[in-house]
DRENMAR-686700 format. One record per atom (N, C-alpha, C): residue number from 0; atom name; z, y, x. Coordinates in Angstrom, 2 decimals. Layout:
> i_at_up_north_east
> NUM_CA_Z_Y_X
...
END
This chain:
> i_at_up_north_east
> 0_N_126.29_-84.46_-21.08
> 0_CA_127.60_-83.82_-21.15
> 0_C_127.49_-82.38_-20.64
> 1_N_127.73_-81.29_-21.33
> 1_CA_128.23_-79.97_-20.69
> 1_C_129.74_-79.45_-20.83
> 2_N_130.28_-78.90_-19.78
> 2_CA_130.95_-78.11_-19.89
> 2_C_130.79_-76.57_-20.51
> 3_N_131.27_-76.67_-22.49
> 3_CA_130.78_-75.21_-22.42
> 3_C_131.86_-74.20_-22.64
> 4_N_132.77_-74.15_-22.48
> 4_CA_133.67_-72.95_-22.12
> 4_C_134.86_-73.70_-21.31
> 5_N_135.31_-72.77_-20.09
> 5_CA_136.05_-72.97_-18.85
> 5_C_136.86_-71.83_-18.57
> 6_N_138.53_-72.12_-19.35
> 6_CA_138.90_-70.74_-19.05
> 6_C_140.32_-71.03_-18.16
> 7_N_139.61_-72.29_-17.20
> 7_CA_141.03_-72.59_-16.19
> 7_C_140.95_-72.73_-14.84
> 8_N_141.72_-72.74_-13.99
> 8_CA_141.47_-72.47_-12.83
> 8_C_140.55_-73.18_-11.55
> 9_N_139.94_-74.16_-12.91
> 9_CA_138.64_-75.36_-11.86
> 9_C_137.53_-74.80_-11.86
> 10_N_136.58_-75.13_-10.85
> 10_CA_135.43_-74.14_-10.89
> 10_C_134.46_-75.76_-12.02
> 11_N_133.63_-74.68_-12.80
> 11_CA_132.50_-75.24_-14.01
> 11_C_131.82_-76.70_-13.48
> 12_N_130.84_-76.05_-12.45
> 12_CA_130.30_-77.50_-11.78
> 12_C_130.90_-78.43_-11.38
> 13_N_131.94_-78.18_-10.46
> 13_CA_132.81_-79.21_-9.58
> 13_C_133.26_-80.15_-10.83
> 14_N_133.87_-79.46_-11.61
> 14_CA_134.60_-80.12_-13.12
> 14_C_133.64_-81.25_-13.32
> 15_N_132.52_-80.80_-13.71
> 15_CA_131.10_-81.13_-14.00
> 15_C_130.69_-82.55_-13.01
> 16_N_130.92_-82.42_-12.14
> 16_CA_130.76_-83.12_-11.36
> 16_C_131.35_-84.64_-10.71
> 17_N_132.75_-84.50_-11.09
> 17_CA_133.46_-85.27_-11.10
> 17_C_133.70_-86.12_-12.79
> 18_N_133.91_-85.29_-13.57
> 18_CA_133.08_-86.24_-15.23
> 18_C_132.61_-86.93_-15.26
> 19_N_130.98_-86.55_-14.47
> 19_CA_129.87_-87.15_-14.24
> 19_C_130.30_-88.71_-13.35
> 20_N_131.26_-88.98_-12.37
> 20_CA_131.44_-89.63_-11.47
> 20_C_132.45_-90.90_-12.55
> 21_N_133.14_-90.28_-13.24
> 21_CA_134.30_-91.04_-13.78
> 21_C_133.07_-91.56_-14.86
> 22_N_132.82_-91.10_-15.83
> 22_CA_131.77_-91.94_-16.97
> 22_C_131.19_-92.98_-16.31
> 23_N_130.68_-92.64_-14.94
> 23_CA_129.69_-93.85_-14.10
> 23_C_130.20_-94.61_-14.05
> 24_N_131.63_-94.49_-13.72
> 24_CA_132.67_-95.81_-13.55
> 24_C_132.69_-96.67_-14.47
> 25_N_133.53_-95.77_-16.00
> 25_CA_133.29_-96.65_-17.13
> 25_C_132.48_-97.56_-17.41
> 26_N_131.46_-96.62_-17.27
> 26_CA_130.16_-97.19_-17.44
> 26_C_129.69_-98.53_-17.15
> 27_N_130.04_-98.93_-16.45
> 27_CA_129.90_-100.62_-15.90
> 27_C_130.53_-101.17_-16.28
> 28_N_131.73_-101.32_-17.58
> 28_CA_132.04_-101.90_-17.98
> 28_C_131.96_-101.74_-19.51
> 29_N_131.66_-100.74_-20.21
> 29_CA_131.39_-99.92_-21.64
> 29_C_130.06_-99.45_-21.94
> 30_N_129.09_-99.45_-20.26
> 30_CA_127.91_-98.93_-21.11
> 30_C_127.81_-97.50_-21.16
> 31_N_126.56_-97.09_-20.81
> 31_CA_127.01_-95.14_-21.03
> 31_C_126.90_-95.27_-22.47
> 32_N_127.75_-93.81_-22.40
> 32_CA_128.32_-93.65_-23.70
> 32_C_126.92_-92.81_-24.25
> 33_N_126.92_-93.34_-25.74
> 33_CA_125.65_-93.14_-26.42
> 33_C_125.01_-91.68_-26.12
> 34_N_126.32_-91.14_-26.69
> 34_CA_126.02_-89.27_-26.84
> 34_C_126.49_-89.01_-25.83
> 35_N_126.32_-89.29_-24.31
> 35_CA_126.81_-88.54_-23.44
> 35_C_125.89_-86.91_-22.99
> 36_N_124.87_-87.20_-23.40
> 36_CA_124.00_-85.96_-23.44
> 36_C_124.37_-84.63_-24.48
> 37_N_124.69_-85.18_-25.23
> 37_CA_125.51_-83.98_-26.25
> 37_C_126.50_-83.99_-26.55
> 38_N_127.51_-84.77_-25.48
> 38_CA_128.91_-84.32_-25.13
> 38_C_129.16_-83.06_-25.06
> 39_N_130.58_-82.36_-25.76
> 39_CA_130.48_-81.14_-25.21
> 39_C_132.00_-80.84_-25.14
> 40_N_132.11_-80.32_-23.58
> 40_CA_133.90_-80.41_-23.46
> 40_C_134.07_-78.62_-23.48
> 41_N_135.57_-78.66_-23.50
> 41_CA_136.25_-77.04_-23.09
> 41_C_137.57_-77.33_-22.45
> 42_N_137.38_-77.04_-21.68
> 42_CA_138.34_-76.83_-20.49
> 42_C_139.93_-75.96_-20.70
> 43_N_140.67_-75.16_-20.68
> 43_CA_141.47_-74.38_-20.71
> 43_C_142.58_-75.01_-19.74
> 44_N_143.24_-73.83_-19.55
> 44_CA_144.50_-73.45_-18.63
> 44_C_145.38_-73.85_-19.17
> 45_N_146.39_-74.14_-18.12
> 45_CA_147.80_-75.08_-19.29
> 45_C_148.79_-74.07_-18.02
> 46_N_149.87_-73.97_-19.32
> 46_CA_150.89_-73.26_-18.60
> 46_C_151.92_-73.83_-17.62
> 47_N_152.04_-73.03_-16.74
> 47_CA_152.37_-73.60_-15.60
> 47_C_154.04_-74.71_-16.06
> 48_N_154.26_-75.42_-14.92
> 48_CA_155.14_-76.23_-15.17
> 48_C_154.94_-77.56_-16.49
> 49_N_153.76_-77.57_-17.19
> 49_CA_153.85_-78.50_-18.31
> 49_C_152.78_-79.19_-17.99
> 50_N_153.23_-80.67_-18.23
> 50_CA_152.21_-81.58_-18.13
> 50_C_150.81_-81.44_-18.90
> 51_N_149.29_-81.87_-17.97
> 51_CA_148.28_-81.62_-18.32
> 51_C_148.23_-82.38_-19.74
> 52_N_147.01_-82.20_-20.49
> 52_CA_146.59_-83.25_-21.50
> 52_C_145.27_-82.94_-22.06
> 53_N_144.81_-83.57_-23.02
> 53_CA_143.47_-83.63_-23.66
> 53_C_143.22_-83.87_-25.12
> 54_N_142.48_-83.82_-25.95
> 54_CA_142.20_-84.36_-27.31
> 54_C_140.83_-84.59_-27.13
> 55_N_140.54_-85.43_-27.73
> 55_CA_138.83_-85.79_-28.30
> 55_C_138.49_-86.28_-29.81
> 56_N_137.55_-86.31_-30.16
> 56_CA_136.97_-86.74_-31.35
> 56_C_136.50_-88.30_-31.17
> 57_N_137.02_-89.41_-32.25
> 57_CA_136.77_-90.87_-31.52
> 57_C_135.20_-90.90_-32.13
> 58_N_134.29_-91.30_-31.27
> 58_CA_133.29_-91.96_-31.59
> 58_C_132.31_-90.60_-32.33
> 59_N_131.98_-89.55_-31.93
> 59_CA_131.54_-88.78_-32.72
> 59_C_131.19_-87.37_-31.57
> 60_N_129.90_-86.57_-32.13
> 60_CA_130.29_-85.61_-31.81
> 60_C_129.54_-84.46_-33.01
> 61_N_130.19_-83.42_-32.93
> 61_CA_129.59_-82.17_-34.04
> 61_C_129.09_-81.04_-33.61
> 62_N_127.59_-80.87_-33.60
> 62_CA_127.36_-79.77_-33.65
> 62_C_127.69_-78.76_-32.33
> 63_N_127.33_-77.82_-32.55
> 63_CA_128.12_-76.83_-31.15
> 63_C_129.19_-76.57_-30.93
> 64_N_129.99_-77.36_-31.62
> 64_CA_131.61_-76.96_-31.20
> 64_C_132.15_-77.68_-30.04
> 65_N_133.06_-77.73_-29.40
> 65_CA_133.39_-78.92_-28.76
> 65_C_133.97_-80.48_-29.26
> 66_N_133.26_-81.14_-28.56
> 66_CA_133.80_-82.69_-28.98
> 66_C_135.30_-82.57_-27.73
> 67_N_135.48_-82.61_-26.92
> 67_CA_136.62_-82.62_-26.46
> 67_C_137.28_-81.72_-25.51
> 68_N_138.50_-81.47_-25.79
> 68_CA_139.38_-80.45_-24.83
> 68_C_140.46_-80.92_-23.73
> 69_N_140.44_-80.13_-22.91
> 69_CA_141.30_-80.83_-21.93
> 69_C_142.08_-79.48_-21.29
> 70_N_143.35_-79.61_-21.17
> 70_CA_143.92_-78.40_-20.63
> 70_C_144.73_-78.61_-19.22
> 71_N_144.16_-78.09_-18.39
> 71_CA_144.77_-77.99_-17.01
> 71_C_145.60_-77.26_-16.36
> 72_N_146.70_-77.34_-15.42
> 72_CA_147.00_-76.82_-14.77
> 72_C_147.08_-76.45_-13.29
> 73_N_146.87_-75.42_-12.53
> 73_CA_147.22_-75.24_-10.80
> 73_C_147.39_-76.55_-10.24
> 74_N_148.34_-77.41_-10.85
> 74_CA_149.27_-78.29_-10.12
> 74_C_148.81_-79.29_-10.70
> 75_N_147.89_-79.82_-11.67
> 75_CA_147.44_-80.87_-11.83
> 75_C_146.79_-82.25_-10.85
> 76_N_146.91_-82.92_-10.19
> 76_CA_146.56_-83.52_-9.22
> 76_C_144.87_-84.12_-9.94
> 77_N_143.68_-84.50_-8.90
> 77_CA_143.00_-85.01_-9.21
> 77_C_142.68_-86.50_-10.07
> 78_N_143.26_-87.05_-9.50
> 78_CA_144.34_-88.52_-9.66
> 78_C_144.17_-87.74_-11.68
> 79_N_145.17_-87.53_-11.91
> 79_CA_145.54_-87.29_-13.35
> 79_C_144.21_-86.62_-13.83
> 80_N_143.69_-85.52_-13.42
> 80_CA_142.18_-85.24_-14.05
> 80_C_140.94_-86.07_-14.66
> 81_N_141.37_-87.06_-13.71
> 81_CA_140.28_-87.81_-13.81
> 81_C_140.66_-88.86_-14.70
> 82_N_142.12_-89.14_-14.77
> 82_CA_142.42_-90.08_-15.75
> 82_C_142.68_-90.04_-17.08
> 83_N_142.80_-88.16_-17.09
> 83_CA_143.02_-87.42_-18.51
> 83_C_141.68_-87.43_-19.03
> 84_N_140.63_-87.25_-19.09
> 84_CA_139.10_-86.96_-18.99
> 84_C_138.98_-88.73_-19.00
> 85_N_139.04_-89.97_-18.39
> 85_CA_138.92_-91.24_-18.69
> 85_C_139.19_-91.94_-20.35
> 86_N_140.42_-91.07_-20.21
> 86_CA_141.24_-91.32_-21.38
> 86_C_140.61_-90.86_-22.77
> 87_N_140.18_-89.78_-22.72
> 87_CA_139.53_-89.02_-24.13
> 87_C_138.38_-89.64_-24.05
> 88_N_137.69_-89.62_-22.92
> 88_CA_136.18_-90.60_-22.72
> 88_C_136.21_-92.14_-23.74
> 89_N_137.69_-92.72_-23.55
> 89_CA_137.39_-93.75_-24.19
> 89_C_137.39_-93.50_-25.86
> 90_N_138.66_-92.53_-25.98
> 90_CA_138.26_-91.95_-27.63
> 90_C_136.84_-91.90_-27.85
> 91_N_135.77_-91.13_-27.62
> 91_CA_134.28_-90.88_-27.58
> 91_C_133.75_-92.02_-27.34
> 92_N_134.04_-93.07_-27.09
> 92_CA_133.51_-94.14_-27.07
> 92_C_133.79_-94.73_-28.34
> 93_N_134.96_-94.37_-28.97
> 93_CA_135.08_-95.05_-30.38
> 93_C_136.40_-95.57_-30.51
> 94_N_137.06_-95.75_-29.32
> 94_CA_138.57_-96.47_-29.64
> 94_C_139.89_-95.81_-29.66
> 95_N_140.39_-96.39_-30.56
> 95_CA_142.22_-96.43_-30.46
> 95_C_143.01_-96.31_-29.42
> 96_N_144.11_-95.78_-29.25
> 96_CA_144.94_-95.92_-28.35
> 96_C_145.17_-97.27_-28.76
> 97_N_145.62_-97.78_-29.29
> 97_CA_146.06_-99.70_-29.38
> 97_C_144.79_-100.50_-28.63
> 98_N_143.90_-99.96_-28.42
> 98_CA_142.61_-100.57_-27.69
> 98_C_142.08_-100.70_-26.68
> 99_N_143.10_-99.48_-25.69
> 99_CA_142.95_-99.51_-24.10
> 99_C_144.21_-99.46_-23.81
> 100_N_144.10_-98.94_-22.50
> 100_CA_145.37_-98.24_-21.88
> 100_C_145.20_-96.96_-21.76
> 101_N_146.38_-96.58_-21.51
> 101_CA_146.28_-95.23_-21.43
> 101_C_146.00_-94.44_-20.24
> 102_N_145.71_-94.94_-19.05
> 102_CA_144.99_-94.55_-18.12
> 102_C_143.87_-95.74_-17.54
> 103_N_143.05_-95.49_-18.13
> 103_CA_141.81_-96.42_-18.24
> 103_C_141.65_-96.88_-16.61
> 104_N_141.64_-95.83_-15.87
> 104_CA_140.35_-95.89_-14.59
> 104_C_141.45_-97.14_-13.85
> 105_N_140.88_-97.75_-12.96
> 105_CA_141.21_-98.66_-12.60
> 105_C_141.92_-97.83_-10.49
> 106_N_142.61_-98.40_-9.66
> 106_CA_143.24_-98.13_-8.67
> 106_C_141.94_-97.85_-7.89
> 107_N_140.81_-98.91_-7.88
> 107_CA_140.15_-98.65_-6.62
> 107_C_138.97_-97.45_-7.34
> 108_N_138.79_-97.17_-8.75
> 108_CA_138.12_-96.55_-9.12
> 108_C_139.19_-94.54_-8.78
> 109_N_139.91_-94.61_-9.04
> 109_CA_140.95_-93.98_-8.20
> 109_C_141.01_-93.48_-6.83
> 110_N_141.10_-94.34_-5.80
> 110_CA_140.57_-94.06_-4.03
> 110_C_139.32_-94.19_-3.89
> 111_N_138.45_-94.23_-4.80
> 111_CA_137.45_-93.41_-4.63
> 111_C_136.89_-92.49_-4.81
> 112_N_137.40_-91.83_-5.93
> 112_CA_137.31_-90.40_-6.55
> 112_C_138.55_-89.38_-5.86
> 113_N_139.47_-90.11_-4.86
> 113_CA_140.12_-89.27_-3.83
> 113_C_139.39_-89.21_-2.72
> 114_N_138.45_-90.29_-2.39
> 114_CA_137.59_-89.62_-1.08
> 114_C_136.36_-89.13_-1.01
> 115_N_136.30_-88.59_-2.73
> 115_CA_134.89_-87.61_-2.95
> 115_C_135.45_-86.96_-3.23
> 116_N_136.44_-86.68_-3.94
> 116_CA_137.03_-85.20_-4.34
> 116_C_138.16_-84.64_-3.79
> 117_N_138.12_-83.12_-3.33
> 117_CA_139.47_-82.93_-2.83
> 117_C_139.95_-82.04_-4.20
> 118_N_141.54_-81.83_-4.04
> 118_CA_141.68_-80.87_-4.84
> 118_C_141.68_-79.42_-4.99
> 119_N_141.38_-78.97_-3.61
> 119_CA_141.70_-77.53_-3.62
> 119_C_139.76_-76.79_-3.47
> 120_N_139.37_-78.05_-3.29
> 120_CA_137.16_-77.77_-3.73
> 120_C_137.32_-77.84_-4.92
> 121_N_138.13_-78.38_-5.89
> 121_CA_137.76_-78.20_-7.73
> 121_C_138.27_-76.92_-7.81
> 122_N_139.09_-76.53_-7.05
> 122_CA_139.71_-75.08_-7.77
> 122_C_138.66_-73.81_-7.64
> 123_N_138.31_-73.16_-8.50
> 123_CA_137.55_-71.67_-8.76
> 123_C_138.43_-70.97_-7.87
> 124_N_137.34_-69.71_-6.73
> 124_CA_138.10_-68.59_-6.18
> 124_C_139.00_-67.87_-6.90
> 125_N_139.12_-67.80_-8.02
> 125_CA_140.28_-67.10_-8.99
> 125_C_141.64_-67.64_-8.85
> 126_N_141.84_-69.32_-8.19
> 126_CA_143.21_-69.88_-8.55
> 126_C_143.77_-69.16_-7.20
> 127_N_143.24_-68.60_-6.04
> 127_CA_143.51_-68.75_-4.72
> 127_C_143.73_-66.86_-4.92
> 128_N_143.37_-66.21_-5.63
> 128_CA_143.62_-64.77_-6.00
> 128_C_145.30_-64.21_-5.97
> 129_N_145.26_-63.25_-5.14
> 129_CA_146.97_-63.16_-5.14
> 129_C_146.88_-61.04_-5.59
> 130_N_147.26_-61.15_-6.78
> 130_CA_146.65_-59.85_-6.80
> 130_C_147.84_-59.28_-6.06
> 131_N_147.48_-57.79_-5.85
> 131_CA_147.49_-57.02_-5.17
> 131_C_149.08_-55.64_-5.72
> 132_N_150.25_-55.81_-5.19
> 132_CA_151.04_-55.02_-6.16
> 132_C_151.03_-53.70_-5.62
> 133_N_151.05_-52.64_-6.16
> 133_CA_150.40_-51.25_-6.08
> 133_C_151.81_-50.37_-5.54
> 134_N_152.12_-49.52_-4.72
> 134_CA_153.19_-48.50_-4.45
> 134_C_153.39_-47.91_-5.51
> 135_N_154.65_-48.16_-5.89
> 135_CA_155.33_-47.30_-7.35
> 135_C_155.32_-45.52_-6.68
> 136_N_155.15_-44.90_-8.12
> 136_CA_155.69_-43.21_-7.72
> 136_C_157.11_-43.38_-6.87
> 137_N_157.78_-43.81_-7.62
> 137_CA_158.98_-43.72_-7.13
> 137_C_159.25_-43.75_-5.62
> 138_N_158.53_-44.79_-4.89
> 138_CA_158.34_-44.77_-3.72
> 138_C_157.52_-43.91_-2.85
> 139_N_156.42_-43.69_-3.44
> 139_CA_155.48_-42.64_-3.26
> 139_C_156.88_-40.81_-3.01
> 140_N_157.26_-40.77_-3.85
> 140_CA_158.41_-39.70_-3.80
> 140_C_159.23_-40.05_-2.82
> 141_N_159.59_-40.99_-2.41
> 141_CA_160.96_-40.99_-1.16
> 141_C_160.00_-41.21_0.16
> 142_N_158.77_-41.28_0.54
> 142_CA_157.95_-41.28_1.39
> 142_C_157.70_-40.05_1.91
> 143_N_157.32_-39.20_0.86
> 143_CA_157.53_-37.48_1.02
> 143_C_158.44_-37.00_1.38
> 144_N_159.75_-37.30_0.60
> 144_CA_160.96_-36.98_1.67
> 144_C_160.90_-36.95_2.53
> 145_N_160.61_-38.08_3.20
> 145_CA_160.92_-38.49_4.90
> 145_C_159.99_-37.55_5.32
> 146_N_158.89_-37.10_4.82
> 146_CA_157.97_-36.73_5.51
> 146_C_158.17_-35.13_5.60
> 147_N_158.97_-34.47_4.53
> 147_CA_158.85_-32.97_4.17
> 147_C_160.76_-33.50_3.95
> 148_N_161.58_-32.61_5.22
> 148_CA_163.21_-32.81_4.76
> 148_C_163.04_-31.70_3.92
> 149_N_162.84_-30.77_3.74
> 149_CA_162.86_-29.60_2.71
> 149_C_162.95_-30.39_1.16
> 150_N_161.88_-31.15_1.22
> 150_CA_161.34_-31.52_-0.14
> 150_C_162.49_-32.25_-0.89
> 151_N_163.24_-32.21_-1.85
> 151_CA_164.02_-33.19_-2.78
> 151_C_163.38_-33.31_-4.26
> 152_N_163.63_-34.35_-4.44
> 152_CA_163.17_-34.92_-5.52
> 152_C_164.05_-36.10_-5.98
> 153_N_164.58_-35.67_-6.95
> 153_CA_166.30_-36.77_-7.78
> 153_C_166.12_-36.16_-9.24
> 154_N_167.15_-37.06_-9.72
> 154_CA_167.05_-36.95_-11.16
> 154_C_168.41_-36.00_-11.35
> 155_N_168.26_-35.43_-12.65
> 155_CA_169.58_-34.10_-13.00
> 155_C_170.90_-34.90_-13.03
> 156_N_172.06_-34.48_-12.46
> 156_CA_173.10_-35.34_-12.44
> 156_C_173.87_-35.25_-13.77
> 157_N_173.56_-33.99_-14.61
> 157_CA_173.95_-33.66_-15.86
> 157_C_173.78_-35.21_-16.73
> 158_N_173.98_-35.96_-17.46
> 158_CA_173.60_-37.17_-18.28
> 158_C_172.47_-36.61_-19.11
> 159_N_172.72_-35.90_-19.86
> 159_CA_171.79_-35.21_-21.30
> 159_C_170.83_-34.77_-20.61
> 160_N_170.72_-34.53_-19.09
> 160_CA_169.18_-33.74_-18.99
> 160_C_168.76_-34.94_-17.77
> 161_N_168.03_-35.77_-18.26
> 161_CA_167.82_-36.50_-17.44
> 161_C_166.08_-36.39_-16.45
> 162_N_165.93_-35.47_-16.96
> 162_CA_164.31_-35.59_-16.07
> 162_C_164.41_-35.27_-14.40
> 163_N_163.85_-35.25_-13.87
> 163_CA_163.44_-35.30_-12.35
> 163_C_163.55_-33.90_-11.73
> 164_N_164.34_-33.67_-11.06
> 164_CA_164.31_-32.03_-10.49
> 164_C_163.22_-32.66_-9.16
> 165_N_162.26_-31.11_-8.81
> 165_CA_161.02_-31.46_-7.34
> 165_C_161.80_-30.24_-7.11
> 166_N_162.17_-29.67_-5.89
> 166_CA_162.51_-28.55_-5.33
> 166_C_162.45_-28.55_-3.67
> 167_N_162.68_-26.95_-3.33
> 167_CA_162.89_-26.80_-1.66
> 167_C_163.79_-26.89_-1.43
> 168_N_164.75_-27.33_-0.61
> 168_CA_166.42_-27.19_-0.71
> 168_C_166.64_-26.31_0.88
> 169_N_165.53_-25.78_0.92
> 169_CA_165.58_-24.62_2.50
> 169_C_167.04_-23.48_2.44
> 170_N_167.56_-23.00_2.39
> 170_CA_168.48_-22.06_2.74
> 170_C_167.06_-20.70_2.79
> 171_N_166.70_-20.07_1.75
> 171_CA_166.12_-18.78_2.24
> 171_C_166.65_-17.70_1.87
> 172_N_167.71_-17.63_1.25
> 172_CA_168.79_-16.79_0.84
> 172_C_169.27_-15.39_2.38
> 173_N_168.42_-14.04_2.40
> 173_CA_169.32_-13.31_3.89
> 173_C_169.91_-12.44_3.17
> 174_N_170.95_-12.49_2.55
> 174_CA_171.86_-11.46_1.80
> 174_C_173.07_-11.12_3.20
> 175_N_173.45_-12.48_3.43
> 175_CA_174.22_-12.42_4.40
> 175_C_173.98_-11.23_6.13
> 176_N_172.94_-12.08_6.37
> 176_CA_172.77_-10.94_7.88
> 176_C_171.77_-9.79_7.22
> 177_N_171.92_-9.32_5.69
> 177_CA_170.86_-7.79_5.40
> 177_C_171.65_-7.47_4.70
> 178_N_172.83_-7.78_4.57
> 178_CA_174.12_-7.21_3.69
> 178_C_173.98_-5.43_3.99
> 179_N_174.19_-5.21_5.26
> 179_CA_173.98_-3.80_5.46
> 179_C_173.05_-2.94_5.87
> 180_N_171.75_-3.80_5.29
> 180_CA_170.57_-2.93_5.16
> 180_C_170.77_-2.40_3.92
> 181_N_170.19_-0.64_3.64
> 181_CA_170.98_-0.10_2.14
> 181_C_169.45_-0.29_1.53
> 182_N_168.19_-0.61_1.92
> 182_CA_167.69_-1.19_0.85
> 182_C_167.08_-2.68_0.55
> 183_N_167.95_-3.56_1.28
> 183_CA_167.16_-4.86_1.03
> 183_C_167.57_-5.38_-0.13
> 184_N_166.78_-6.25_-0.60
> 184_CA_167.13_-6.49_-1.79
> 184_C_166.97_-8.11_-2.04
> 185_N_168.61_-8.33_-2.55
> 185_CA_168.45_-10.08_-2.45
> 185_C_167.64_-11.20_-3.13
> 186_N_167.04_-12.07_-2.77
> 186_CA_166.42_-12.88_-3.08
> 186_C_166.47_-14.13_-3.79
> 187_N_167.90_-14.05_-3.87
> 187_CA_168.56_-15.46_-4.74
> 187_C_168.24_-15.93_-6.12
> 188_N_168.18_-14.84_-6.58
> 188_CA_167.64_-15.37_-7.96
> 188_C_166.06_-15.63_-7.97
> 189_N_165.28_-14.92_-7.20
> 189_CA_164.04_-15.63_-7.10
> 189_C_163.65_-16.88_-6.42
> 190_N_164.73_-17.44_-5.61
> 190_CA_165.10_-18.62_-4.90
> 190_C_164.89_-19.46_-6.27
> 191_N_165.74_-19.08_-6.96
> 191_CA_166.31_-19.69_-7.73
> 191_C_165.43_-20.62_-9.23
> 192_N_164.86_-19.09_-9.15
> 192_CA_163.80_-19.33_-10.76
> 192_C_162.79_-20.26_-10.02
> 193_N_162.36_-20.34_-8.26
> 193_CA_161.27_-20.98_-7.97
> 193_C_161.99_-22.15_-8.39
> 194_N_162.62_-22.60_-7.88
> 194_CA_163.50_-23.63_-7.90
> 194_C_163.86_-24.58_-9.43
> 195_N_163.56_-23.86_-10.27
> 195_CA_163.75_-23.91_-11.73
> 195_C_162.20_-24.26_-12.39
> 196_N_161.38_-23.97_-11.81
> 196_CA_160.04_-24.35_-12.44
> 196_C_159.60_-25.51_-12.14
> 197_N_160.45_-26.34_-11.25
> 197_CA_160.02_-27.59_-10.89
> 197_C_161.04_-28.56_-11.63
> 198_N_161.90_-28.03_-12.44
> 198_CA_162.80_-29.13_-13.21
> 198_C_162.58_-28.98_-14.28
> 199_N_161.41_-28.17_-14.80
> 199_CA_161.43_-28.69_-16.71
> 199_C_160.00_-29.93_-16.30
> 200_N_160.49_-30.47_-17.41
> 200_CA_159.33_-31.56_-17.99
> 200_C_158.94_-32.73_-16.88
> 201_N_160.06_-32.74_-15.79
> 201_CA_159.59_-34.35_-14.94
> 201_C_160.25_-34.89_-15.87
> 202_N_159.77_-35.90_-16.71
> 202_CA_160.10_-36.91_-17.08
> 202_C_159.68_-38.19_-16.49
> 203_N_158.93_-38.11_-15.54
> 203_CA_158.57_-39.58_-14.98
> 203_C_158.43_-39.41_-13.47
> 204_N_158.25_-40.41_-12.91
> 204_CA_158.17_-40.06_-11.25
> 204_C_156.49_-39.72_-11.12
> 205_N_155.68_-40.29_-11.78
> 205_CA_154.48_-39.59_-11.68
> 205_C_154.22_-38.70_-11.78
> 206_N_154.99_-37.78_-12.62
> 206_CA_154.56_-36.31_-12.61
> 206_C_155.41_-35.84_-11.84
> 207_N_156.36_-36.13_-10.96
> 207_CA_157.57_-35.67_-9.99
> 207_C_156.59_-35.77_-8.65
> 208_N_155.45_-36.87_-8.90
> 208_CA_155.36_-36.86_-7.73
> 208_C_154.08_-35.71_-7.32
> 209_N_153.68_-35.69_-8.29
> 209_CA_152.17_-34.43_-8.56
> 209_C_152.57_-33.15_-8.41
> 210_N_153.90_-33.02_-8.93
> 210_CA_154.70_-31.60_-8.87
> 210_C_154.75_-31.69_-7.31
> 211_N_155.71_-32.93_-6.62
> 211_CA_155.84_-32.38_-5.33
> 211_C_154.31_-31.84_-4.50
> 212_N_153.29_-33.02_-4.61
> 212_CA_152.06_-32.13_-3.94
> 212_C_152.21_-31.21_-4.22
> 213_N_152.04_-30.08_-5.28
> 213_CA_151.76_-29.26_-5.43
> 213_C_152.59_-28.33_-4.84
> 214_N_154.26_-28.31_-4.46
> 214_CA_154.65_-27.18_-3.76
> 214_C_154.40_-27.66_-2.44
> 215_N_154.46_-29.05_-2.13
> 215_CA_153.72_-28.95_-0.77
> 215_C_152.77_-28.06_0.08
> 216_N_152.12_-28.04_-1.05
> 216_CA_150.59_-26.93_-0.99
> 216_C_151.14_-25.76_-0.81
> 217_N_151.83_-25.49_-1.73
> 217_CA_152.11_-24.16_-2.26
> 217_C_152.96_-23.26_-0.37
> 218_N_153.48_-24.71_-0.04
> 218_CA_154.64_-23.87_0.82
> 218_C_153.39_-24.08_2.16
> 219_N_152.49_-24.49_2.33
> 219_CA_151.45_-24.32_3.33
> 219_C_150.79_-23.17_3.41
> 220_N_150.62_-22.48_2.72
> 220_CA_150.13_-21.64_2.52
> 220_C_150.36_-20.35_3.26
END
């Protein structure tokens, strides 16, 4: 018997291993099964919440394809693995459902394949994987805030222009206390245009948030 493709959350051997344990069982009462040497199973993942199951070929096997499939889930108990895999075993032996039962293995053949097998040793390091969820821009941008009060970064309140204004919101405007200097010369509109080069083209917080580095920089300087 091999396991040749495994695309579910049991690790290959262990699978392998416990097969091996349940056929033995049969076995004392059926005989190993002729072709158990060129048995060939495939494993797959079953979607969560739906009961496990299997298909086999009765009495036969072909070639390199698989003779039988079995689809598992997370939550499948061992108990049922072993009785789903019993079950197709007896197909491959040659019979009918009208010819057994439908969970072949017997109770004590059962508490014993619970005190060789646990269930969370069949599972592959992949079922136990909790990936990893990443800091959105978006958050990445209100982090900077806190960090730079100068810094704002919001979307245009206009409806039709909806992209991302990055700006300084400093007060650098001295018109007021250089009002009566006769040559200073006010700064507002250059306030202003800076202020303006950071609201075309955010369309996303990723580039809102690249813009803000960048006057970050800019105002270090």
């Amino acid at each position: 018997m091999k396991i040749i493709k495994n695309t579910s959350l049991y690790d290959t051997k262990k699978l392998n291993s416990l097969f091996c344990h349940v056929h033995s069982q049969l076995a004392k009462y059926e005989g190993r099964l002729p072709h158990w040497k060129s048995l060939k199973i495939q494993v797959m993942d079953k979607v969560k919440g739906r009961h496990a199951s299997g298909c086999a070929y009765r009495g036969k096997v072909y070639g390199n394809r698989p003779d039988m499939w079995l689809s598992l889930n997370r939550e499948t108990t061992v108990e049922r693995i072993a009785q789903i895999f019993g079950h197709e075993l007896m197909h491959s032996y040659g019979y009918k459902h009208s010819q057994y039962r439908t969970y072949p293995l017997e109770p004590h053949h059962i508490d014993e394949i619970k005190r060789k097998f646990d269930k969370n040793d069949l599972l592959s390091p992949k079922a136990f994987h909790v990936p990893q969820k990443g800091i959105s821009y978006k958050q990445k941008c209100k982090d900077l805030m806190k960090q730079f009060e100068w810094l704002v970064i919001e979307r245009h309140n206009i409806e039709h222009l909806r992209e991302i204004e990055v700006y300084d919101d400093r007060d650098t405007c001295e018109c007021y206390s250089m009002r009566k200097v006769a040559d200073y010369h006010c700064t507002c509109d250059e306030v202003f245009d800076m202020r303006m080069n950071w609201r075309a083209e955010n369309m996303n917080w990723c580039k809102a948030y690249e813009n803000a580095l960048t006057l970050i920089l800019e105002n270090d300087r």
